[in-house]
C-alpha positions in Angstrom: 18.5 12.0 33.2 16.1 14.3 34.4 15.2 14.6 38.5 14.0 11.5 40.3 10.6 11.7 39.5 10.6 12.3 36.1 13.1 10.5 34.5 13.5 10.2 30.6 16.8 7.6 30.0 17.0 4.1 31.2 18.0 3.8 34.7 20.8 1.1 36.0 17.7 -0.1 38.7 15.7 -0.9 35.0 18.4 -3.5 34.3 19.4 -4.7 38.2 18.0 -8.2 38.6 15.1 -8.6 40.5 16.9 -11.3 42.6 19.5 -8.8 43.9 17.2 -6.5 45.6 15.1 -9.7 46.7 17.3 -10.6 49.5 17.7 -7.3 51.0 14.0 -7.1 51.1 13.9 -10.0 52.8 16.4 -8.9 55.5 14.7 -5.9 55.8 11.9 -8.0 56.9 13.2 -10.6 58.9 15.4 -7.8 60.7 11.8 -6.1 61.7 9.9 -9.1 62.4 8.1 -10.1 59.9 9.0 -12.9 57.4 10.2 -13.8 54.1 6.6 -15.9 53.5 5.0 -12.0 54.4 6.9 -10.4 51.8 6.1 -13.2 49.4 2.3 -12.7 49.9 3.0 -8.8 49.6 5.1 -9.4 46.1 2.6 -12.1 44.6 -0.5 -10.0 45.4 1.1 -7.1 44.0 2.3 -9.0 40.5 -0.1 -11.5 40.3 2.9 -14.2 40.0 2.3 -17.6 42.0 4.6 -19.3 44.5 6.5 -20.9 41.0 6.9 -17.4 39.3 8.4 -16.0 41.4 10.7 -18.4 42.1 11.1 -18.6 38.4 11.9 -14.8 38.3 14.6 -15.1 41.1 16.3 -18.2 39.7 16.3 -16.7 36.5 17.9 -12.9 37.3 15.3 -11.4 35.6 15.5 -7.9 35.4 13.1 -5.3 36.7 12.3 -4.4 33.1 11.5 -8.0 32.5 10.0 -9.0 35.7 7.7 -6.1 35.8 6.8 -6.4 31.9 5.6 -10.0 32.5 3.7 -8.9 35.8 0.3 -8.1 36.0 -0.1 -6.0 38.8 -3.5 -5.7 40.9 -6.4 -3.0 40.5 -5.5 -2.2 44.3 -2.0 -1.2 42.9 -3.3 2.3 42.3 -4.5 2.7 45.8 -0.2 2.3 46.7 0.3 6.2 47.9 3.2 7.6 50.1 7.2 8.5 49.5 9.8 6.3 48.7 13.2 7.5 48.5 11.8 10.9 49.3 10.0 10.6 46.2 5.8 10.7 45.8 4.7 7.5 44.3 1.9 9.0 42.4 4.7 11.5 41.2 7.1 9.2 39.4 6.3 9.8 35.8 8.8 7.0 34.5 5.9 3.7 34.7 8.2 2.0 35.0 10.1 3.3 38.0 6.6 4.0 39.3 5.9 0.2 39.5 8.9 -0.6 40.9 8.7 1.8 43.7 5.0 0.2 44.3 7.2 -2.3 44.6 9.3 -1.3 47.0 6.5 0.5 49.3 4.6 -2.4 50.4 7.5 -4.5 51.5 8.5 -0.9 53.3 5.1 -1.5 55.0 5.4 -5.0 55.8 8.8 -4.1 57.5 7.1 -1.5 59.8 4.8 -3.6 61.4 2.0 -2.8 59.4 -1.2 -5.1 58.9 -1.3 -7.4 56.2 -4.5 -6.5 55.7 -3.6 -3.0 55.5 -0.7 -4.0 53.3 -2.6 -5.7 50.8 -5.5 -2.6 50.5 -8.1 -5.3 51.4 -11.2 -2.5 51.7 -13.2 -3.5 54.9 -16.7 -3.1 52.5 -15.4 -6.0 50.5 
């Protein structure tokens, strides 16, 4: 591997089911104030998946590789800035591990108490 941002070989979070992290996310949440329906809005806005997909994903332990292959992640995606793991989004060349710390960074959001509007990078023009 090469550093955090930039890695070139396959990373055991590539593989990790989606439905492992899932529930820590949600703890993260609830532990903060916020609820497991919030993060749900947050995760199906980012992927595009509805209420049935992503219960689809979790039942089925899909992987990050195959959970994120399948998603179709908003325009408002890009818009995701900030550090993660002490790490730059915009930074992470891996795609891969870029989405899934776009991922991460919303719920990270959600958990500190900020707006859902604000959240979801609904632009106040429209």
């Amino acid at each position: 591997m090469t550093d955090q941002a930039g890695a070139t070989k396959p990373r055991r979070t590539f593989s990790t089911a989606f439905s492992a992290v899932y529930p820590l996310d949600v703890a993260k949440v609830e532990r903060k104030g916020r609820t497991k329906d919030e993060q749900d809005t947050v995760i199906r806005w980012l992927t595009s998946f509805d209420e049935a997909q992503l219960a689809h994903h979790l039942e089925a332990a899909t992987t990050f590789i195959e959970y994120l292959g399948q998603a179709r992640l908003q325009a408002e995606a890009g818009a995701i800035k900030g550090v993660v793991c002490g790490v730059r989004v915009k930074e992470v060349a891996n795609p891969l591990m870029r989405q899934i710390q776009m991922l991460d960074k919303p719920v990270d959001e959600l958990a500190k108490g900020r707006a859902m509007d604000r959240v979801l990078r609904v632009r106040a023009d429209g």
